[in-house]
MITISE-278138 format. One record per residue (C-alpha): x, y, z; residue number from 1. Coordinates in Angstrom, 3 decimals, always signed. Layout:
% residues N
<r><c1>X</c1><c2>Y</c2><c3>Z</c3><num>NUM</num></r>
...
% end
This chain:
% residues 280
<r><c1>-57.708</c1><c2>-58.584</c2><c3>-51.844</c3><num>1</num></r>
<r><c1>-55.705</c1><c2>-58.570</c2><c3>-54.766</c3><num>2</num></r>
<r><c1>-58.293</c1><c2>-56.587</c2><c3>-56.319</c3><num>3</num></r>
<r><c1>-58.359</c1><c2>-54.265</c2><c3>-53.957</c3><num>4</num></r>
<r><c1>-54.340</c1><c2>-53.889</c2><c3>-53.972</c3><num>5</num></r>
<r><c1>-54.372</c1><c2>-53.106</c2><c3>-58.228</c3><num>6</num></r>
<r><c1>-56.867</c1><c2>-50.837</c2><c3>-58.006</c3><num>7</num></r>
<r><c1>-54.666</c1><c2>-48.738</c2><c3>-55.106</c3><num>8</num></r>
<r><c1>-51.435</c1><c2>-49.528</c2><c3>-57.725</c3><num>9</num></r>
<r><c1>-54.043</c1><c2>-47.801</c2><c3>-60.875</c3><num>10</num></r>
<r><c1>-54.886</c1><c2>-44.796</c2><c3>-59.001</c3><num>11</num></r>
<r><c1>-51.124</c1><c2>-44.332</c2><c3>-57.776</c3><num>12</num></r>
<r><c1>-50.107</c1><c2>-44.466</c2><c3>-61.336</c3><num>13</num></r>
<r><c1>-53.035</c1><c2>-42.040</c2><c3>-62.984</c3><num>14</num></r>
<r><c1>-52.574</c1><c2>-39.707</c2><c3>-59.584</c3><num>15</num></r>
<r><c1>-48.781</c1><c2>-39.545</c2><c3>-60.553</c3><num>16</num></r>
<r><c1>-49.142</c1><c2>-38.739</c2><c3>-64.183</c3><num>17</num></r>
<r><c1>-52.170</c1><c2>-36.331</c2><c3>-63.121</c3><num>18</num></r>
<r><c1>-49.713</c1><c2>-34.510</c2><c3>-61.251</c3><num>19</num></r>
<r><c1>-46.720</c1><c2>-34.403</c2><c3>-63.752</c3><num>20</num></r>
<r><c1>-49.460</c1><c2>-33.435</c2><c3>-66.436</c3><num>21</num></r>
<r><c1>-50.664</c1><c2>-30.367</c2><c3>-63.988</c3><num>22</num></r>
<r><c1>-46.713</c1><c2>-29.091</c2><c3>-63.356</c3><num>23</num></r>
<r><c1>-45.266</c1><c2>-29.886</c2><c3>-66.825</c3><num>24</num></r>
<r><c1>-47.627</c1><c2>-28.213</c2><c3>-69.480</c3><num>25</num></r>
<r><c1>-49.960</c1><c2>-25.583</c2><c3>-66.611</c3><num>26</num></r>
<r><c1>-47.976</c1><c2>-24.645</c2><c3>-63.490</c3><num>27</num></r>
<r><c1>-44.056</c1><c2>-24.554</c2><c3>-64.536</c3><num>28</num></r>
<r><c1>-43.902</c1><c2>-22.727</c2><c3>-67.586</c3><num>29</num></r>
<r><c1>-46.504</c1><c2>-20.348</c2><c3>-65.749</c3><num>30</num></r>
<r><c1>-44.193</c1><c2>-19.768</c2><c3>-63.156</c3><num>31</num></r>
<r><c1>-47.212</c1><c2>-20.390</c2><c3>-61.080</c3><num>32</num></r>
<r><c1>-46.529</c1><c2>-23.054</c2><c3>-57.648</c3><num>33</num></r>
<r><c1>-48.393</c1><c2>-26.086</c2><c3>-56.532</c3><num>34</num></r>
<r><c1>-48.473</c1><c2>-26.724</c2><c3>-52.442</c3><num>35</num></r>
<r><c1>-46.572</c1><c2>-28.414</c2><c3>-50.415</c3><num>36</num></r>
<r><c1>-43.584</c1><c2>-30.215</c2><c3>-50.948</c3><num>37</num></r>
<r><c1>-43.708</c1><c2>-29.926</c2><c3>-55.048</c3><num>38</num></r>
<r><c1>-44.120</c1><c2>-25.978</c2><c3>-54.765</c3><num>39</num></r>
<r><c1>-41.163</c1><c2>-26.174</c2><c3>-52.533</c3><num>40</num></r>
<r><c1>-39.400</c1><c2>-27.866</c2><c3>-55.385</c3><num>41</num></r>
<r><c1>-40.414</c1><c2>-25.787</c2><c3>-57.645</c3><num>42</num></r>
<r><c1>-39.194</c1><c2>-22.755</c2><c3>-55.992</c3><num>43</num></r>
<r><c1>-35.729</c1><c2>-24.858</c2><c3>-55.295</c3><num>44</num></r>
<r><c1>-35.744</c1><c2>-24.952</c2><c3>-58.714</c3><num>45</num></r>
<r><c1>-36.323</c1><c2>-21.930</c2><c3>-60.008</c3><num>46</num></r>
<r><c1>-33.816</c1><c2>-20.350</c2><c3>-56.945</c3><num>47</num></r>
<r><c1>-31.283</c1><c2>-22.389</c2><c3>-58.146</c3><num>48</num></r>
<r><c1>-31.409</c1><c2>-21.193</c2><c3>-61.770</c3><num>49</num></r>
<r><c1>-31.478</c1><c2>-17.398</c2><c3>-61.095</c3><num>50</num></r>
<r><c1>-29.398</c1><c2>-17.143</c2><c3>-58.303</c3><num>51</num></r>
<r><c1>-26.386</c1><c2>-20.203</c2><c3>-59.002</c3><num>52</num></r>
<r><c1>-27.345</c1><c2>-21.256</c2><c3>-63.078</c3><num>53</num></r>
<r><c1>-27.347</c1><c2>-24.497</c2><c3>-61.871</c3><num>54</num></r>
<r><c1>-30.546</c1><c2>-26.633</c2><c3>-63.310</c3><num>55</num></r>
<r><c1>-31.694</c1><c2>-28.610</c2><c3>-60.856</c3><num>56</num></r>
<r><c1>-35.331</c1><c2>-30.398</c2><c3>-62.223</c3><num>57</num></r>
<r><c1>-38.393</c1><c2>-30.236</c2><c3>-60.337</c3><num>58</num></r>
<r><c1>-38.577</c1><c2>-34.229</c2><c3>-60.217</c3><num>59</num></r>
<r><c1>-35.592</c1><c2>-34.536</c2><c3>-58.817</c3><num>60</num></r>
<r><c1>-35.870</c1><c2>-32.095</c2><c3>-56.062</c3><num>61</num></r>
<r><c1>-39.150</c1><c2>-33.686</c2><c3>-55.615</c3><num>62</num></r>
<r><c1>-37.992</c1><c2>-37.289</c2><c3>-54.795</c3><num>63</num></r>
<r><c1>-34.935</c1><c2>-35.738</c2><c3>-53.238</c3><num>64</num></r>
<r><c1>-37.220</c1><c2>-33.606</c2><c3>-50.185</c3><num>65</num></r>
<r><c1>-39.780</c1><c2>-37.086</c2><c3>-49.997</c3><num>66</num></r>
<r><c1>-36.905</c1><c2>-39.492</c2><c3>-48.912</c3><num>67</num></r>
<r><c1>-36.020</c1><c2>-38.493</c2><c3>-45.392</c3><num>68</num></r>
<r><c1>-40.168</c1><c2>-38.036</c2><c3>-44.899</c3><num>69</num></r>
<r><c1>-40.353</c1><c2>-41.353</c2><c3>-46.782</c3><num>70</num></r>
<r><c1>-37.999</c1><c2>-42.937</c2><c3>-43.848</c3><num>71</num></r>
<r><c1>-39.696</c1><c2>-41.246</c2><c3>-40.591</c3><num>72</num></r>
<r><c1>-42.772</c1><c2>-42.204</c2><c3>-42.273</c3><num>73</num></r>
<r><c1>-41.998</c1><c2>-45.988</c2><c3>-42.231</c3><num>74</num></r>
<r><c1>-41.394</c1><c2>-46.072</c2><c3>-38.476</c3><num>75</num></r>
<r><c1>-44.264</c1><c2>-43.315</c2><c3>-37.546</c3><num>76</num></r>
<r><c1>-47.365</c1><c2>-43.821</c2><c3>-39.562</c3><num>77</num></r>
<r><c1>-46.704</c1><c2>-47.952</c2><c3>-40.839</c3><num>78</num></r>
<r><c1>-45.523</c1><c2>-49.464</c2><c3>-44.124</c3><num>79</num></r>
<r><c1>-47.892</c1><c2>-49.993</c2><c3>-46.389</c3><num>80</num></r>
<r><c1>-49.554</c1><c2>-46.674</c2><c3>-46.294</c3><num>81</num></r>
<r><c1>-45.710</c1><c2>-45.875</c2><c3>-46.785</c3><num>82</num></r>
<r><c1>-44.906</c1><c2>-47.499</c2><c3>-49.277</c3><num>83</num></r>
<r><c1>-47.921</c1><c2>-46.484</c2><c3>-51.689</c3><num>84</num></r>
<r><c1>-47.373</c1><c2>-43.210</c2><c3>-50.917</c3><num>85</num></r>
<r><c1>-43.797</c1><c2>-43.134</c2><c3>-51.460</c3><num>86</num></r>
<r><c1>-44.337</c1><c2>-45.633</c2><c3>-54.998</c3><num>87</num></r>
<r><c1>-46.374</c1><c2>-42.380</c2><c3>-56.150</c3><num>88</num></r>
<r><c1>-43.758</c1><c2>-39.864</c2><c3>-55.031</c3><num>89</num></r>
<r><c1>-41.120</c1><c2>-41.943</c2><c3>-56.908</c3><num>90</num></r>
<r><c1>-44.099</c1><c2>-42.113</c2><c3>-60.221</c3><num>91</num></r>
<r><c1>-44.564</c1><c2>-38.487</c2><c3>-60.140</c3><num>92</num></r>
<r><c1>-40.624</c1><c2>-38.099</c2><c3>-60.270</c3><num>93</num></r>
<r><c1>-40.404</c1><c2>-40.173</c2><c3>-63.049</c3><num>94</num></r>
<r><c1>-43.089</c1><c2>-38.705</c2><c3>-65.220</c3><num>95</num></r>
<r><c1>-42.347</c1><c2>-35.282</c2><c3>-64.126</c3><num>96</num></r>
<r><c1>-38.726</c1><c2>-35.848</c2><c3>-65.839</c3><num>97</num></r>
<r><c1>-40.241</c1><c2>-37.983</c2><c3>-69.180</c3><num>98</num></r>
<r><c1>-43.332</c1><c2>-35.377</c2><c3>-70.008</c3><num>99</num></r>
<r><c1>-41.478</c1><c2>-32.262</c2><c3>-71.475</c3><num>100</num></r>
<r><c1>-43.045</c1><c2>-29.215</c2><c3>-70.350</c3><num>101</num></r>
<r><c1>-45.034</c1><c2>-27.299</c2><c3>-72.943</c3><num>102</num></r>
<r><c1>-46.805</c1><c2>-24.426</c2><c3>-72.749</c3><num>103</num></r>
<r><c1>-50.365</c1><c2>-24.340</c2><c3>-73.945</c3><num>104</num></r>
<r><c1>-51.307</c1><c2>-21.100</c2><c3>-72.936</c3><num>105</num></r>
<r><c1>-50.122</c1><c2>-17.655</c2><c3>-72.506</c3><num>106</num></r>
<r><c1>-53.019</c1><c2>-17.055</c2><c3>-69.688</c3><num>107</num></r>
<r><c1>-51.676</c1><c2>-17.596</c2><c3>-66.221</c3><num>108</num></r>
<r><c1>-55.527</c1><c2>-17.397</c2><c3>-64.930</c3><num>109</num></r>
<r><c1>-55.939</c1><c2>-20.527</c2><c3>-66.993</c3><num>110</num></r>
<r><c1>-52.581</c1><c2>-22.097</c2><c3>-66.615</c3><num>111</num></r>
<r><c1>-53.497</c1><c2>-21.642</c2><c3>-62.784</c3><num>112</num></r>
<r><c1>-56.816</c1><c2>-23.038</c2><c3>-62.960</c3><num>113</num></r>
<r><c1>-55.895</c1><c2>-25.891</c2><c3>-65.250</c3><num>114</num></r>
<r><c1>-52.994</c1><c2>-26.555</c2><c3>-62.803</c3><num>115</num></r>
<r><c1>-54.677</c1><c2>-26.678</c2><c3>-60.125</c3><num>116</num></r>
<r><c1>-57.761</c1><c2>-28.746</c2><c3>-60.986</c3><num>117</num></r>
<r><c1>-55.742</c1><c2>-31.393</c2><c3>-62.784</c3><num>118</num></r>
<r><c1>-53.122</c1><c2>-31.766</c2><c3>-60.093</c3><num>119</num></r>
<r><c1>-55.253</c1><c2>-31.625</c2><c3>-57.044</c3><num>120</num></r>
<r><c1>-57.913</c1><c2>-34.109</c2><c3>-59.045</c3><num>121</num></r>
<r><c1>-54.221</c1><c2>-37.015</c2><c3>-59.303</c3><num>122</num></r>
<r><c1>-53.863</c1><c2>-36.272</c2><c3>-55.009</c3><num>123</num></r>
<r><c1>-57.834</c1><c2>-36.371</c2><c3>-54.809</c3><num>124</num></r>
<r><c1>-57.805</c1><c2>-40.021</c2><c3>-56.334</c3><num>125</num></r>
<r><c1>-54.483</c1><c2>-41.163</c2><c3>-54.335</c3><num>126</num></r>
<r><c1>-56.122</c1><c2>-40.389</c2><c3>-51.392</c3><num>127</num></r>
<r><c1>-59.049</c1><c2>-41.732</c2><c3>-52.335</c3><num>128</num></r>
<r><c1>-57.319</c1><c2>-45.354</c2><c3>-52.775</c3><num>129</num></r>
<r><c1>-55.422</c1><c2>-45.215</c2><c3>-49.675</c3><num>130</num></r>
<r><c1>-52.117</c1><c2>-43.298</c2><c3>-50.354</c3><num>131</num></r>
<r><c1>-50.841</c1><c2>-40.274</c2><c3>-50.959</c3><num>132</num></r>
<r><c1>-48.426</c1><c2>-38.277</c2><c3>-52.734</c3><num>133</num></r>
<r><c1>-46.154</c1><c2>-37.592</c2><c3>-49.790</c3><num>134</num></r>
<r><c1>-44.548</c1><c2>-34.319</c2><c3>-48.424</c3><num>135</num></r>
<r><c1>-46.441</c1><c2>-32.282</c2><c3>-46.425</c3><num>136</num></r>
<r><c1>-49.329</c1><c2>-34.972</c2><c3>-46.047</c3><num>137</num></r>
<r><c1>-47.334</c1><c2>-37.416</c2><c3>-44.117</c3><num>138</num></r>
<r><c1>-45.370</c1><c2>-34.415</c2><c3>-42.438</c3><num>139</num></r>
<r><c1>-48.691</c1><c2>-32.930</c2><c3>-40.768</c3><num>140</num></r>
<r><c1>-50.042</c1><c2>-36.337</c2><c3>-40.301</c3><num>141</num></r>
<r><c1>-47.128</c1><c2>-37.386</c2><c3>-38.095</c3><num>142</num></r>
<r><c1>-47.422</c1><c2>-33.420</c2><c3>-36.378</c3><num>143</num></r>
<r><c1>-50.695</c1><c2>-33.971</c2><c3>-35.709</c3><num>144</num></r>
<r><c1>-50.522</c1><c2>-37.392</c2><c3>-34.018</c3><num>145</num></r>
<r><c1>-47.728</c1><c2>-35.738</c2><c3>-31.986</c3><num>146</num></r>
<r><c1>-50.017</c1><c2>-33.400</c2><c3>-30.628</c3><num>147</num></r>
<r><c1>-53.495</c1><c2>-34.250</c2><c3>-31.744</c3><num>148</num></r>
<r><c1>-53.984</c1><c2>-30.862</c2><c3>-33.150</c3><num>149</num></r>
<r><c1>-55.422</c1><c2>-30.326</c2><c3>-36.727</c3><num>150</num></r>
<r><c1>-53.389</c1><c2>-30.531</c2><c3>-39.659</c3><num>151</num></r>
<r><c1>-54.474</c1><c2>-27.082</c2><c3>-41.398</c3><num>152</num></r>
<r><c1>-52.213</c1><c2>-24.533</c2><c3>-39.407</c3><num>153</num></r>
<r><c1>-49.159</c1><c2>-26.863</c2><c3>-41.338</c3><num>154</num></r>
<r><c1>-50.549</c1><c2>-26.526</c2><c3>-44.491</c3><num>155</num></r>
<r><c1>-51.766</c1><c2>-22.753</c2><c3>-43.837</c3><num>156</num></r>
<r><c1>-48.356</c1><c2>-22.025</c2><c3>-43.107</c3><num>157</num></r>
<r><c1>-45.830</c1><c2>-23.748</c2><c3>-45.606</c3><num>158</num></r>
<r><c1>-48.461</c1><c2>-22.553</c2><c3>-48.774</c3><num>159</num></r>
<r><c1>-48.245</c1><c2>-19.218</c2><c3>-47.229</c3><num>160</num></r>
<r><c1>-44.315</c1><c2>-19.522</c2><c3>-47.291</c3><num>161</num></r>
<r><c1>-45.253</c1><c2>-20.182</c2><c3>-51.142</c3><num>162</num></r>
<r><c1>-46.948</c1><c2>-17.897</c2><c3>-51.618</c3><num>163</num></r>
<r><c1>-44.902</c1><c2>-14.894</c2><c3>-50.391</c3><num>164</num></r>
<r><c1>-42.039</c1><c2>-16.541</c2><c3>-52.249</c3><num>165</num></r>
<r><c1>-43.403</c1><c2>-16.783</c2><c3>-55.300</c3><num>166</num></r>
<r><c1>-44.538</c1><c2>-12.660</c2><c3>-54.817</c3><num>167</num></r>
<r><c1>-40.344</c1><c2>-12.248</c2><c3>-53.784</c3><num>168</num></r>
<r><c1>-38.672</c1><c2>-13.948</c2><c3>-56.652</c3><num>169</num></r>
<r><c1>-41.365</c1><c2>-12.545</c2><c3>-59.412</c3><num>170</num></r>
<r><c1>-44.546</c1><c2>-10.337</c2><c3>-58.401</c3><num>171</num></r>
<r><c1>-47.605</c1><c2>-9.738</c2><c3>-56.838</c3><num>172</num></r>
<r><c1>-49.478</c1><c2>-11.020</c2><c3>-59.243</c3><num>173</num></r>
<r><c1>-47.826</c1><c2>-14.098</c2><c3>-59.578</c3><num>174</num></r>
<r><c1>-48.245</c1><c2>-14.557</c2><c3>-55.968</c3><num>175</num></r>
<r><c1>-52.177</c1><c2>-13.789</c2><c3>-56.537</c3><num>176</num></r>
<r><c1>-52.354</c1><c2>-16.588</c2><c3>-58.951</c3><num>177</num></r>
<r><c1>-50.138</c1><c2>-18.944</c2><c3>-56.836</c3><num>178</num></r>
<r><c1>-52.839</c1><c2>-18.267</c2><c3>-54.180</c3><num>179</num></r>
<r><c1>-56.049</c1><c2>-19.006</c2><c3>-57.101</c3><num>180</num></r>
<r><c1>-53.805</c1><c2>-22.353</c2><c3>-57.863</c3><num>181</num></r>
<r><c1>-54.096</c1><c2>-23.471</c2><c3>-54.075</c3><num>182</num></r>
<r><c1>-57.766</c1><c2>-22.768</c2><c3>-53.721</c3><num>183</num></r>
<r><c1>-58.717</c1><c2>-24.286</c2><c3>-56.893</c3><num>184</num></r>
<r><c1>-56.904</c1><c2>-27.198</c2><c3>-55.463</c3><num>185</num></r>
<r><c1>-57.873</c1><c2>-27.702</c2><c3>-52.132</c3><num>186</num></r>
<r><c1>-61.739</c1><c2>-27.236</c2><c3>-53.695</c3><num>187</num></r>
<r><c1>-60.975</c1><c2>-30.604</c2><c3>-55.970</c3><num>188</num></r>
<r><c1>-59.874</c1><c2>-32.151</c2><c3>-53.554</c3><num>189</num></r>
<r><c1>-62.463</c1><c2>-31.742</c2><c3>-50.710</c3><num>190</num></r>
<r><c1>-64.730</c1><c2>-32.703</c2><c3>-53.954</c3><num>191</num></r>
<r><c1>-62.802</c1><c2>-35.820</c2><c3>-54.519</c3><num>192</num></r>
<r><c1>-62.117</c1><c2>-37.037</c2><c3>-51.254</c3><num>193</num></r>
<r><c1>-62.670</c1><c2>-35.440</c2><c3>-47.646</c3><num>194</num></r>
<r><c1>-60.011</c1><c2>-33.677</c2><c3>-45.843</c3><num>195</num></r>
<r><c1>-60.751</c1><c2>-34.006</c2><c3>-42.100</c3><num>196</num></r>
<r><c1>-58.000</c1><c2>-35.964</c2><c3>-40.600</c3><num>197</num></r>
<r><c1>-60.467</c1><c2>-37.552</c2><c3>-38.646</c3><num>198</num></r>
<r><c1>-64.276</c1><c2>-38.783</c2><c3>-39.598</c3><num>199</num></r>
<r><c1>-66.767</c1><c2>-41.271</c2><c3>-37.931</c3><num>200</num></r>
<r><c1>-67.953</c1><c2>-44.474</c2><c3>-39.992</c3><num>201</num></r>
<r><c1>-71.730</c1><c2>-45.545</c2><c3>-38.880</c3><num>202</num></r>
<r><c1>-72.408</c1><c2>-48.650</c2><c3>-40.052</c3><num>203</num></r>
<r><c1>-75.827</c1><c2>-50.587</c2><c3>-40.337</c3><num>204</num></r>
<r><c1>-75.391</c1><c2>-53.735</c2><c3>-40.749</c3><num>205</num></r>
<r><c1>-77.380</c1><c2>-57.443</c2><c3>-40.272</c3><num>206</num></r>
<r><c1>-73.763</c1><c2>-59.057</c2><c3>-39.452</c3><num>207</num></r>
<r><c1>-72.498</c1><c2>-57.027</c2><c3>-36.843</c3><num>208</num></r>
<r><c1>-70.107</c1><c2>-60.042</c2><c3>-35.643</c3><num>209</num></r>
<r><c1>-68.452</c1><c2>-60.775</c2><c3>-38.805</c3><num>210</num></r>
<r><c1>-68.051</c1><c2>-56.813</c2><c3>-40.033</c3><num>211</num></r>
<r><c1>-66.778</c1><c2>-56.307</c2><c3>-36.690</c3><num>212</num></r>
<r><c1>-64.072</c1><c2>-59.161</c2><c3>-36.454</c3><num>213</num></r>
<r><c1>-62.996</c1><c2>-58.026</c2><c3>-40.154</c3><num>214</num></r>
<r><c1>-62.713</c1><c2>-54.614</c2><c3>-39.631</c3><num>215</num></r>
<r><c1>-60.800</c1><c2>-55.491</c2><c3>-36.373</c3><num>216</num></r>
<r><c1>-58.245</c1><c2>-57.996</c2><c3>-38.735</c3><num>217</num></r>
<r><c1>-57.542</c1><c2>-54.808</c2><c3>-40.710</c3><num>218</num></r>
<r><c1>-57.647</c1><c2>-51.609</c2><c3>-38.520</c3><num>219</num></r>
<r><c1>-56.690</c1><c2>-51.012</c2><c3>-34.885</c3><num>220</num></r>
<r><c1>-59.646</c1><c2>-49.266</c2><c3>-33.885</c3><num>221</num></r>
<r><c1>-62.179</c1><c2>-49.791</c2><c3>-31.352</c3><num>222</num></r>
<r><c1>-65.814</c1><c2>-49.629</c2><c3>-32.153</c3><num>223</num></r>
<r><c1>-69.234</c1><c2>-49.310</c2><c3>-30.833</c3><num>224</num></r>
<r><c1>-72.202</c1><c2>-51.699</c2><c3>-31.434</c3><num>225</num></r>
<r><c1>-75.611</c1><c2>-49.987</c2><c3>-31.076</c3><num>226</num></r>
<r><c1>-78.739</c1><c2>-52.268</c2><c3>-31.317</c3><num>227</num></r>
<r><c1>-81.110</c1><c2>-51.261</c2><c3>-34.098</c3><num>228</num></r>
<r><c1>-84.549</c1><c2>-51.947</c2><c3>-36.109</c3><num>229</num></r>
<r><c1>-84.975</c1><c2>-50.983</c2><c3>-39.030</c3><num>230</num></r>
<r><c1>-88.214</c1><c2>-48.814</c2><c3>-39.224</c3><num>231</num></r>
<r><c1>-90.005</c1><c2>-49.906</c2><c3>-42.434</c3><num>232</num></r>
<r><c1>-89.252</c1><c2>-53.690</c2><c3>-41.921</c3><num>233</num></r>
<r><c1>-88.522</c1><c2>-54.302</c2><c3>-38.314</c3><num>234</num></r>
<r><c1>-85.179</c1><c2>-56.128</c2><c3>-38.628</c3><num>235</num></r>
<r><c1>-83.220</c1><c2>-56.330</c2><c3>-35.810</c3><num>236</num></r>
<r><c1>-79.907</c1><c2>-54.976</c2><c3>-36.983</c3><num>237</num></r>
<r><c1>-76.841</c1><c2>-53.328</c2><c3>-35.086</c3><num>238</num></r>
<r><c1>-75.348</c1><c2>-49.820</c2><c3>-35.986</c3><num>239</num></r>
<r><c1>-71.550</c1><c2>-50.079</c2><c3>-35.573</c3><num>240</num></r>
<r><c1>-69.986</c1><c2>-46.885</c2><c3>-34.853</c3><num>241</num></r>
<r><c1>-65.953</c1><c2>-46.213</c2><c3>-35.588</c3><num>242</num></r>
<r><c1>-63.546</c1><c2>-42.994</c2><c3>-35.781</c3><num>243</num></r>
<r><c1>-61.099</c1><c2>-43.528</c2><c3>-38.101</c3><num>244</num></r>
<r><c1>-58.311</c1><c2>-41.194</c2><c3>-39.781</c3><num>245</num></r>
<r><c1>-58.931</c1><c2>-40.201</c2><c3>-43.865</c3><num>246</num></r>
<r><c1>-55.823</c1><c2>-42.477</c2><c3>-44.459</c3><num>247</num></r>
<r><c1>-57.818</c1><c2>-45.544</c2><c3>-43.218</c3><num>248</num></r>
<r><c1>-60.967</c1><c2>-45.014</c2><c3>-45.123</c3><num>249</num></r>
<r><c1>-60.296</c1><c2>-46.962</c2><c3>-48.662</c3><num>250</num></r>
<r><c1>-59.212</c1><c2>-49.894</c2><c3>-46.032</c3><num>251</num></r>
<r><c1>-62.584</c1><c2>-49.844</c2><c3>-44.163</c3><num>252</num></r>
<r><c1>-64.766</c1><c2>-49.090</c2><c3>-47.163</c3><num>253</num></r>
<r><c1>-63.308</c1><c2>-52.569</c2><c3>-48.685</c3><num>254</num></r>
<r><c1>-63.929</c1><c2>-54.254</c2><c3>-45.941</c3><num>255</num></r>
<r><c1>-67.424</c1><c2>-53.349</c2><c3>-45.454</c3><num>256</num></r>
<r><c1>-67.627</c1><c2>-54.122</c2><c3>-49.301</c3><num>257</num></r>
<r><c1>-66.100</c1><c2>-57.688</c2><c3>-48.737</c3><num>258</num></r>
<r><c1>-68.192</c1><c2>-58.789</c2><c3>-45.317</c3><num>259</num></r>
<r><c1>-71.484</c1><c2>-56.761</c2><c3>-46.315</c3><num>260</num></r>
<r><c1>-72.333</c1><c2>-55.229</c2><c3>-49.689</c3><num>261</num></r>
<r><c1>-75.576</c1><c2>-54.243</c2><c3>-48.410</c3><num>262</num></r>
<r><c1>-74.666</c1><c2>-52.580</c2><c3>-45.070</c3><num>263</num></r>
<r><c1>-75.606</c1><c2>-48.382</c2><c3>-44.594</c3><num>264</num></r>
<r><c1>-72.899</c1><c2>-46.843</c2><c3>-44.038</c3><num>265</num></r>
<r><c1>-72.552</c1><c2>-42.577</c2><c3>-43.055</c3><num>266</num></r>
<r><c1>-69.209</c1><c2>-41.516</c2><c3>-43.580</c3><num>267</num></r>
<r><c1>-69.296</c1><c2>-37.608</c2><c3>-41.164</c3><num>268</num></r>
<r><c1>-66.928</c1><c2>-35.571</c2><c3>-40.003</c3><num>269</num></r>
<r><c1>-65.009</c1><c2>-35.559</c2><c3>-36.836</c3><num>270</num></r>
<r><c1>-64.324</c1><c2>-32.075</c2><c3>-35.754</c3><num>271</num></r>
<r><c1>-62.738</c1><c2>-33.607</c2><c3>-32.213</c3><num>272</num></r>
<r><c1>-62.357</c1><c2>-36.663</c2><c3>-30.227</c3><num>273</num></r>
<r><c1>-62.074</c1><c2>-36.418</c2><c3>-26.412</c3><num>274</num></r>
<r><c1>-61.014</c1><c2>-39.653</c2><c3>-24.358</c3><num>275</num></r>
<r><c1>-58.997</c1><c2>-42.812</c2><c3>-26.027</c3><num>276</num></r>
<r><c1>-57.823</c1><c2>-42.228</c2><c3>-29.671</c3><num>277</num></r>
<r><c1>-55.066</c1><c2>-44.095</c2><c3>-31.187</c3><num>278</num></r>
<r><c1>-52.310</c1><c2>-41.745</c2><c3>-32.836</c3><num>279</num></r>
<r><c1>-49.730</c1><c2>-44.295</c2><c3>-33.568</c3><num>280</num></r>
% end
């Protein structure tokens, strides 16, 4: 347990400096903008320096938009999740205002590539571990349990707000390569970890009873035990079957570490779920 609980504080810490590396030395002195909530700081930014000469830093902005999300977030979608996910909001913050930006390149192609891929591969491995880097992610996720509707038409339209800002304030181009920045991104991270908001766990397992109890200690899901045999050795095993949101995936991967090392498990995609699904 505590293990498992370092491991989610490592991969909050490397996602966070991932991130500052990706906006300090590729996407800000590009003039190129990540997604979400840090390309909305970014424009914030760069809005207030041309229009009112007052330097506000990305960082700031950053942890400034996360902290009313931080608070609905606490009642809506539960603490710890929370808490991890605002401890790598408040990380990236801090690194973002300790790394000095530098510019490495004079290509915006690569400075938008680089960006992207290096950013998108610090939210890939928060996710993976159980958190996430706040803003829009915990903004669509409480949308979405509001009305059970995907998650994509929130971050379609707030990167598309990005986008045609970015084209506004400098050019087409840089809009273009705003645009190459978000796909790069959202390719890492469907490499890194899945993006469904919803995917169904089927487990195999010899001790159906105990995996079931544990997972039932640590998530508020139902599940379904199927009898099974397995084919080339004739075991009687059971096949428990669970739908679970991406945010609850690290939790029931360690658990079916902890109870049952051995245990098959196929991890698939859930494109809907009709009849009892807890959103809360």
């Amino acid at each position: 347990m505590v293990w498992n609980e370092t491991k989610k504080i490592i991969a909050v810490i490397v996602g966070a400096v991932l991130n500052a590396i990706a906006m300090n030395f590729f996407l800000i002195p590009a003039n190129v903008f990540a997604s979400g909530f840090t390309g909305t700081a970014q424009i914030l930014s760069a809005a207030f320096s041309m229009f009112t000469n007052i330097e506000l830093s990305t960082g700031i902005l950053v942890l400034l938009l996360n902290i009313p999300i931080a608070i609905l977030a606490w009642f809506k979608v539960g603490k710890s999740f929370t808490f991890y996910s605002f401890m790598a909001v408040v990380l990236m913050s801090f690194f973002l205002e300790v790394i000095p930006v530098l510019s490495f390149s004079d290509d915006i192609l690569l400075n938008a590539v680089f960006g992207g891929v290096i950013g998108s591969a610090g939210v890939g491995i928060t996710l993976r571990f159980g958190a996430s880097t706040g803003g829009m992610d915990i903004v669509a996720m409480i949308l979405s349990r509001i009305n059970d509707k995907p998650i994509g038409i929130y971050f379609l339209m707030l990167n598309g707000a990005i986008v045609a800002i970015a084209g506004l304030m400098y050019s087409e181009e840089q809009a273009l390569y705003t645009l190459v920045s978000l796909y790069v991104s959202t390719r890492v991270i469907d490499a890194i970890h899945t993006r469904h908001i919803k995917v169904t766990a089927m487990i195999v397992t010899k001790h159906a009873d105990e995996l079931k109890e544990a997972i039932h200690s640590k998530l508020v899901r139902g599940i379904t035990m199927i009898p099974a045999v397995g084919a080339f050795t004739g075991e009687d095993k059971y096949m428990l079957m669970i739908v679970i949101s991406r945010y609850e995936l690290y939790d029931l991967q360690s658990v079916i570490q902890q109870v049952d090392p051995s245990a098959f498990t196929n991890i698939v995609q859930s494109t809907g779920v009709i009849g009892s699904f807890r959103k809360d």
